[in-house]
C-alpha positions in Angstrom: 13.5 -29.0 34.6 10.6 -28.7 37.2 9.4 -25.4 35.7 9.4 -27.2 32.1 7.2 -30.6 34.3 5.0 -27.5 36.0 4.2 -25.9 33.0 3.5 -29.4 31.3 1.0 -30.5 34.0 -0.8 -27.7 33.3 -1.7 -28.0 29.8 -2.4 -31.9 31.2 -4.8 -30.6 33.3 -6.3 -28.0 30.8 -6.7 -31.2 28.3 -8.6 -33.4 30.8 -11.1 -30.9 31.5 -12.0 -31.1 27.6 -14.1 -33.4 25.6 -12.5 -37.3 25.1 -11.3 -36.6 21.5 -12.6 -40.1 20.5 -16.5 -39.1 21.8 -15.9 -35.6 19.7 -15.4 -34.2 16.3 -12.6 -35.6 14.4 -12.0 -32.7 13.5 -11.1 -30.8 16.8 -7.1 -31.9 18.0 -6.3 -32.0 21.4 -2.7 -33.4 22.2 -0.3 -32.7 25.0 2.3 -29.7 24.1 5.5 -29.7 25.9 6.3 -26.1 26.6 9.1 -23.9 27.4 9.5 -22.5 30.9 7.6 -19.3 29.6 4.2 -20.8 29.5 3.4 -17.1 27.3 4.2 -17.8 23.8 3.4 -14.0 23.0 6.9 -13.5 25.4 9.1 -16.3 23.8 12.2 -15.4 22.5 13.8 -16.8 19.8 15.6 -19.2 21.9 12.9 -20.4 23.5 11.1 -20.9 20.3 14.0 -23.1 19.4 13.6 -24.9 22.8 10.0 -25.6 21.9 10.9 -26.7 18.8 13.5 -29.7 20.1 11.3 -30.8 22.8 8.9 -31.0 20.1 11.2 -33.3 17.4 11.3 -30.9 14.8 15.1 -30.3 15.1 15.0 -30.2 11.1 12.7 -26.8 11.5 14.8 -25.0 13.7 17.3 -23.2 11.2 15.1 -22.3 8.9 12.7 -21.0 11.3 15.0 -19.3 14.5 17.9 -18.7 12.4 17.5 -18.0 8.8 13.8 -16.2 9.9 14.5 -15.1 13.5 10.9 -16.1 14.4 10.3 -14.8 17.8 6.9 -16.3 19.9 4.9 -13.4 18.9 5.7 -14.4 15.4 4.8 -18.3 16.1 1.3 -17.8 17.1 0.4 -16.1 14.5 2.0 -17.9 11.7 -0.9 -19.4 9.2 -0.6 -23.2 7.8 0.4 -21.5 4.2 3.6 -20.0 6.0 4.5 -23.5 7.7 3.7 -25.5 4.9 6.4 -22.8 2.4 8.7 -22.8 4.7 9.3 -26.1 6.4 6.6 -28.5 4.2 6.2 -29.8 7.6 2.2 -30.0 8.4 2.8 -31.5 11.9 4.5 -29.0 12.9 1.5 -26.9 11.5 -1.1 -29.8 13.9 1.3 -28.7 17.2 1.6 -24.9 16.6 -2.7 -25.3 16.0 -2.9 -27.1 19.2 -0.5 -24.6 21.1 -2.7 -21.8 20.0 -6.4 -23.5 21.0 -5.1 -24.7 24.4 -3.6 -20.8 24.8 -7.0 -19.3 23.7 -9.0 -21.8 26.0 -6.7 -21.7 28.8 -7.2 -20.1 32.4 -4.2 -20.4 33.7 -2.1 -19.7 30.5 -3.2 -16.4 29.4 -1.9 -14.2 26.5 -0.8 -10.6 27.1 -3.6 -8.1 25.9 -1.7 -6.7 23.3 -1.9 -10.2 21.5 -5.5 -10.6 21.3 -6.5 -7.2 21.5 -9.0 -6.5 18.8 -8.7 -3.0 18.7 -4.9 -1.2 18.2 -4.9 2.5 19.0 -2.2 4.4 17.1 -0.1 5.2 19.7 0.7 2.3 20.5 2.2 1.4 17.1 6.1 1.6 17.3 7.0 3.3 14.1 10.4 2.8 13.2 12.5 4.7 10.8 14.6 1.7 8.8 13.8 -2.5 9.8 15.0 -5.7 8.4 13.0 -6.7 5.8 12.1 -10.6 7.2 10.3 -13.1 5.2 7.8 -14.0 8.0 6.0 -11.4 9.6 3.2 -11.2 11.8 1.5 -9.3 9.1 0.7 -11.1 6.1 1.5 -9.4 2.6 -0.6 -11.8 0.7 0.8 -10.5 -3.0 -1.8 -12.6 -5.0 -4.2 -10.6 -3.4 -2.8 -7.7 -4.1 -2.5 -8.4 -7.8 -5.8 -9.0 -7.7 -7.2 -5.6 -6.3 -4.4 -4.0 -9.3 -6.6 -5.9 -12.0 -10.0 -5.0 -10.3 -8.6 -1.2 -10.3 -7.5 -1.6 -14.0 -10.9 -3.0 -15.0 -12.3 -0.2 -12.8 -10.6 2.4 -14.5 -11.2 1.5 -18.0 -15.0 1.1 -17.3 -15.3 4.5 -16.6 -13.0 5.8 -19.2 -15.9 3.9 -21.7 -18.5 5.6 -19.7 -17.0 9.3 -20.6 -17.2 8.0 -23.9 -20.8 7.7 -23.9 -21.4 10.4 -21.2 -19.3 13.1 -24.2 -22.3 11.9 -26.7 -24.9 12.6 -24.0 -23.4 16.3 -23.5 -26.1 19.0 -23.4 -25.6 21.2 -26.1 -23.5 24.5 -24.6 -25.9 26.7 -27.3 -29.0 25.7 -25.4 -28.2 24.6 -22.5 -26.0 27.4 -20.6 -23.7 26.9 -17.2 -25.8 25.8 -13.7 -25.8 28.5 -11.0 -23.2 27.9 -9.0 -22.5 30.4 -6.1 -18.6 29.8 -6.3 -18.1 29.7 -10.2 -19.8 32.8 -10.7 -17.5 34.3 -8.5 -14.1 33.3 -9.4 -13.0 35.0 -12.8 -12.2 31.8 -15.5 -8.0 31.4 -15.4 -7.4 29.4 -18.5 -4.2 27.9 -17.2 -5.6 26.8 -13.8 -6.4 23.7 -15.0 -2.8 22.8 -15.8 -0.9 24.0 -12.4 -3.8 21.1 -10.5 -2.7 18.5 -12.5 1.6 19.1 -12.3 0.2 19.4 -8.2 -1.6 15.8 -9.1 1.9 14.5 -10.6 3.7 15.8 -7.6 1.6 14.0 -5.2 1.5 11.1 -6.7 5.6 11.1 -7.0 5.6 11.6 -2.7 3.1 8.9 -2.6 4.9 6.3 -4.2 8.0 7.0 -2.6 6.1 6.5 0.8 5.1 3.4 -0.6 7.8 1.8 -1.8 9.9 2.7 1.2 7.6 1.2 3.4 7.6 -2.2 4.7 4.4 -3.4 4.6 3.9 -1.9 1.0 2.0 -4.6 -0.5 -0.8 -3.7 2.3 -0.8 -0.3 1.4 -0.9 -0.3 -2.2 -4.0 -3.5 -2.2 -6.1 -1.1 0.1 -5.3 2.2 -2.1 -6.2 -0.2 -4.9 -9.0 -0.7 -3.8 -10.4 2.6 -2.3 -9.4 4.1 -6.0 -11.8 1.6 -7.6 -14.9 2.1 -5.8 -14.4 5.7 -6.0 -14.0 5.0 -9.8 -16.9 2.5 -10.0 -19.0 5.3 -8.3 -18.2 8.1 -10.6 -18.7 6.1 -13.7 -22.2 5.5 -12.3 -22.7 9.2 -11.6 -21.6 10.5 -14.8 -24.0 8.0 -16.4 -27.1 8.6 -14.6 -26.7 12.6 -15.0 -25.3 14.5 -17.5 -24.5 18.1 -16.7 -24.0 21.0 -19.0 -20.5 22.3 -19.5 -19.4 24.7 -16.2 -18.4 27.4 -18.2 -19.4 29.2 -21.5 -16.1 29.9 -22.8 -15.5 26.4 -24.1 -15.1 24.5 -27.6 -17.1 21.4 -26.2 -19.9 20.0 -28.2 -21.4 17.3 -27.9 -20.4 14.6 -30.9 -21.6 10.8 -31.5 -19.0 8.7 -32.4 -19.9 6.3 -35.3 -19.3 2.8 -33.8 -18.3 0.9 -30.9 -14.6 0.3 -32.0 -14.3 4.1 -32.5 -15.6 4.3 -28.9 -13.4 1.6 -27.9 -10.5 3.5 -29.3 -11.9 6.4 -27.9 -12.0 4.9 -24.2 -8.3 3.3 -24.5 -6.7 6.7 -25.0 -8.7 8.0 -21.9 -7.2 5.2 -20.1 -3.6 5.3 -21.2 -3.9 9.4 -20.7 -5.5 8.7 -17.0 -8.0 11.9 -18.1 -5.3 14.3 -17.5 -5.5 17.0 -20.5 -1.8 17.4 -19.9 -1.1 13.8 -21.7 -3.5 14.7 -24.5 -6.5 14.0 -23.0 -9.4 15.8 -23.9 -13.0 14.8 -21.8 -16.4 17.1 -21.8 -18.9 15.8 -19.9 -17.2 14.1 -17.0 -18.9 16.4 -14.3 -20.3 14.2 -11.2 -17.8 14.1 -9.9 -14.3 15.2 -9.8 -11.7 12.4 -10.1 -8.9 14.9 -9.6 -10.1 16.1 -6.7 -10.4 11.9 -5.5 -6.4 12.1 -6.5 -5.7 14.5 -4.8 -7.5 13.9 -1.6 -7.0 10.2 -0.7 -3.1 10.8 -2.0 -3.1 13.1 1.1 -4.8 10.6 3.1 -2.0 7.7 2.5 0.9 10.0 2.6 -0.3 11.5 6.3 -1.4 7.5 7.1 1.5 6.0 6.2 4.4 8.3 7.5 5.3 9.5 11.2 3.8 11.3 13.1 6.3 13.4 13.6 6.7 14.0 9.9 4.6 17.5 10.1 6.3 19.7 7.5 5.3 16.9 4.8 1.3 16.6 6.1 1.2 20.0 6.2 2.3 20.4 2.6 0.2 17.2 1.6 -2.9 18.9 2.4 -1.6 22.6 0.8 -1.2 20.7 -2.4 -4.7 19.4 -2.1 -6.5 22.4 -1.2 -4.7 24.6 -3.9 -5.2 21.4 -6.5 -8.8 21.6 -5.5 -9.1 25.8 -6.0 -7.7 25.5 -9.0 -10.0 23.0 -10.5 -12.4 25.7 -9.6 -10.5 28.5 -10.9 -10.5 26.7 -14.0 -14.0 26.7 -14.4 -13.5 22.9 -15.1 -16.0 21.3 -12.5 -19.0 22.6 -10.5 -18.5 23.2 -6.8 -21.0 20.2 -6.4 -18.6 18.1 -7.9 -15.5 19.4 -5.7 -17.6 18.6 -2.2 -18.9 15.0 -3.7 -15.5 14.1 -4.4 -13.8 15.4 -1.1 -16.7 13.9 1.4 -16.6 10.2 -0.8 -12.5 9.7 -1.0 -12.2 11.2 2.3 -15.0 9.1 3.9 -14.4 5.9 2.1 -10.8 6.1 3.5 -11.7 7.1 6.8 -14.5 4.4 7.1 -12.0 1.2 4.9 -8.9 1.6 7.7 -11.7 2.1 10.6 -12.7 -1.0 9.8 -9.0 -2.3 8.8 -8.1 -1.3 12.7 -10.5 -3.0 14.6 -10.6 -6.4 14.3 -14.0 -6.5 16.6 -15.5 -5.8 13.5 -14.4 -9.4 11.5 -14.5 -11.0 14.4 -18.5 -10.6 15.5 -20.2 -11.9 12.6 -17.8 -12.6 9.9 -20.6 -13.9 7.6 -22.3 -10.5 7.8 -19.2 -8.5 7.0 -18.4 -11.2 3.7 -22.2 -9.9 2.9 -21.8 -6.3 3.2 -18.5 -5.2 2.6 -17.1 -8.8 0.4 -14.2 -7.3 -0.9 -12.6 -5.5 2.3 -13.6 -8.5 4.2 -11.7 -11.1 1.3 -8.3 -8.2 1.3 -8.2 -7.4 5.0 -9.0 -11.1 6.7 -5.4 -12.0 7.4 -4.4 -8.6 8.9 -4.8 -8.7 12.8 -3.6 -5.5 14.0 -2.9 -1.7 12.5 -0.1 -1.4 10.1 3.4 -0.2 12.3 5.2 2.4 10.5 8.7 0.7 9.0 10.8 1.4 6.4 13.2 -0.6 4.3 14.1 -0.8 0.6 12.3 -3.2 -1.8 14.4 -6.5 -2.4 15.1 -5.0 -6.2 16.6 -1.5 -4.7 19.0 -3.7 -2.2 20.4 -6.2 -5.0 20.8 -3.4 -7.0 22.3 -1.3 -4.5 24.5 -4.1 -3.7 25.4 -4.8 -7.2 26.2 -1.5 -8.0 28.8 -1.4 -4.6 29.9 -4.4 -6.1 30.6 -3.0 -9.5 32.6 -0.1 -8.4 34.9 -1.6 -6.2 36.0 -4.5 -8.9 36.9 -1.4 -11.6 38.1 1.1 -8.7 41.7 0.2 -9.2 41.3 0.7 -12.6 39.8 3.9 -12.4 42.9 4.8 -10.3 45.2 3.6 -13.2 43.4 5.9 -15.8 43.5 9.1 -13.4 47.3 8.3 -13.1 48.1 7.9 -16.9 45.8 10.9 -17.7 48.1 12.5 -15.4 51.2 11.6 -16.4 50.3 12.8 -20.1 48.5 16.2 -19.3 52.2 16.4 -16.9 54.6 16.0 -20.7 52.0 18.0 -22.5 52.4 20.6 -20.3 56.1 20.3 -19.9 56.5 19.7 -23.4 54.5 22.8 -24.1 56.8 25.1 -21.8 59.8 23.7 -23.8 59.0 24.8 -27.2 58.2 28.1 -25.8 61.2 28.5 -24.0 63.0 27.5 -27.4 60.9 29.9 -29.1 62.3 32.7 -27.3 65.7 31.8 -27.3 66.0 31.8 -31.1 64.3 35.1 -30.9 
């Protein structure tokens, strides 16, 4: 009891030294918090969060918090008014949990561990875990709205370019006058007609591993917003490429020629097929003058990236394969004849560096945190998608709700008709047993009337 009186003295003092909240803003609250006997919120445990929580009066909040949710102190300070407001519709809880963290942040003599307000979280010392219980609170927020909304940008992405290779297949430079570019590689790889096709079943592969990774993972809403979003800026800047420059075709045996489609719908229909086909000739899609720059070579690259990003470490054998795939994906474009080298090295230094450069940023927090209004001018998405996130993304695994329930269903299922399948193995038996017997009796008769 005198630790609890200690600890409450001294976020009494801490409030005196501060402005008389009736000569400041109305805005800014400062109230007394009663406190646990660990004045560190960062190292409550769920107990203690509990124990905040009664001296507090909100006994109502404690199940669905500490129990149903197991929030921990780490979890506490970081919860946002959105998550107290679901959960509990309780906002002043949401008023003491603001003051707790402002008198924490302003506090000398309460300070946070480092690893709680550390801006910057080097890799190793994210805990990666192989399997974790999928909570509903986390102190990394999903934010599935925003995720839905970097899907539609993608989609609207996507199909803007496939109605740029529309137009860009009009603007092809006739193969008759306009012959192949020098290119040093090209004209020293012999054309393999089926090269083409072996990149794209690498492409499908990829992609297959990637969404396993991603669905497995337990912060996969993260993962897939941020791979939504790389894909259409890399897609935005190749339908700006093709458009600007239109390069004759890369090799001279070819049936390409450049034909102008009659009207917009026809273009529109045109551009929908493209779409619904991804580009890929091995759904039926058939594109000319798509040079600058490679989107299979983007596939291939940042699906490499997110598989070696969002797996262990220790996971070696499947990086190492990742980036096989890749490079024999990418030598087979060549081998195909189906893009210039330009277009292979464009593509490679913008996926790689664009994914490099978004989780740079994604990881340091020092970034957001300097001039906020700067980053919302110059990077507006990354800074809208990646504001709640306030520390790298820990490796965990655990199935998706739908997988569980189903998984759970199915269990279900075969244990109500497992008694009955027992039933139907034993009458089977019993039958094949007097067919078999009866069988031996009408031979034996057989060759006793004999």
């Amino acid at each position: 009891m005198e630790k609890e009186n200690k600890d409450y003295l001294l976020i009494r003092m801490f409030n005196s030294t501060l402005p008389n909240p009736s000569k400041s803003n109305s805005n800014e609250l400062y109230q007394y918090v009663s406190i646990p006997s660990s004045s560190n919120p960062s190292t409550w445990t769920i107990r203690q969060v509990e124990e905040w929580l009664e001296m507090n009066h909100f006994n109502d909040c404690i199940d669905i918090l500490c129990h149903q949710n197991q929030i921990d102190g780490k979890h506490l300070i970081n919860l946002k008014q959105n998550d107290i407001l679901s959960l509990t519709k309780n906002n002043q809880l949401w008023l003491q949990i603001k003051i707790l963290q402002k008198s924490l942040q302003q506090s000398i003599t309460i300070q946070l561990e480092p690893t709680v307000l550390n801006t910057c979280t080097s890799y190793d010392q994210i805990e990666e875990q192989l399997t974790t219980n999928c909570c509903l609170i986390t102190s990394i927020r999903s934010d599935r709205k925003k995720t839905l909304l970097a899907f539609f940008m993608l989609l609207i992405t996507i199909f803007f370019s496939s109605f740029i290779i529309t137009i860009v297949d009009e603007r092809l430079p006739d193969p008759k006058t306009f012959p192949p570019l020098p290119d040093l590689i090209l004209e020293n790889i012999e054309q393999i007609p089926w090269a083409f096709s072996v990149t794209e079943k690498l492409i499908l592969l990829e992609m297959i591993t990637l969404i396993i990774v991603v669905l497995l993972h337990r912060h996969r809403m993260i993962i897939l917003r941020r791979l939504f979003t790389i894909v259409a800026a890399l897609y935005f800047l190749r339908s700006c490429t093709m458009l600007f420059t239109s390069l004759p075709v890369a090799t001279r045996i070819t049936d390409c020629q450049p034909k102008r489609l009659d009207s917009f719908v026809a273009r529109l229909n045109k551009a929908i097929i493209i779409f619904l086909g991804q580009g890929m000739s091995s759904f039926g899609v058939k594109t000319c003058g798509d040079y600058l720059y490679s989107g299979h070579t983007c596939t291939l690259v940042l699906a490499a990236h997110f598989i070696n990003e969002y797996t262990p470490r220790t996971y070696h054998l499947l990086h190492f394969l990742s980036w096989i795939t890749t490079f024999t994906g990418m030598f087979f474009i060549l081998a195909g004849h189906q893009h210039y080298s330009i277009d292979i090295l464009i593509a490679w230094v913008l996926s790689s560096r664009l994914f490099v450069y978004y989780h740079t940023l994604a990881n340091n927090r020092i970034f957001l945190q300097r001039d906020i209004n700067r980053m919302r001018l110059w990077f507006p998405f990354f800074t809208y998608f990646e504001e709640n996130i306030k520390t790298a993304i820990p490796n965990e695994y655990c199935l998706p709700k739908c997988l569980s329930d189903a998984r759970i269903t199915i269990s279900n299922w075969t244990e109500a008709i497992r008694y009955m399948i027992y039933w139907l193995i034993f009458f089977l038996f019993i039958i094949i047993t007097y067919y078999l017997s009866f069988s031996k009796k009408t031979i034996l008769s057989t060759l006793i009337e004999r």
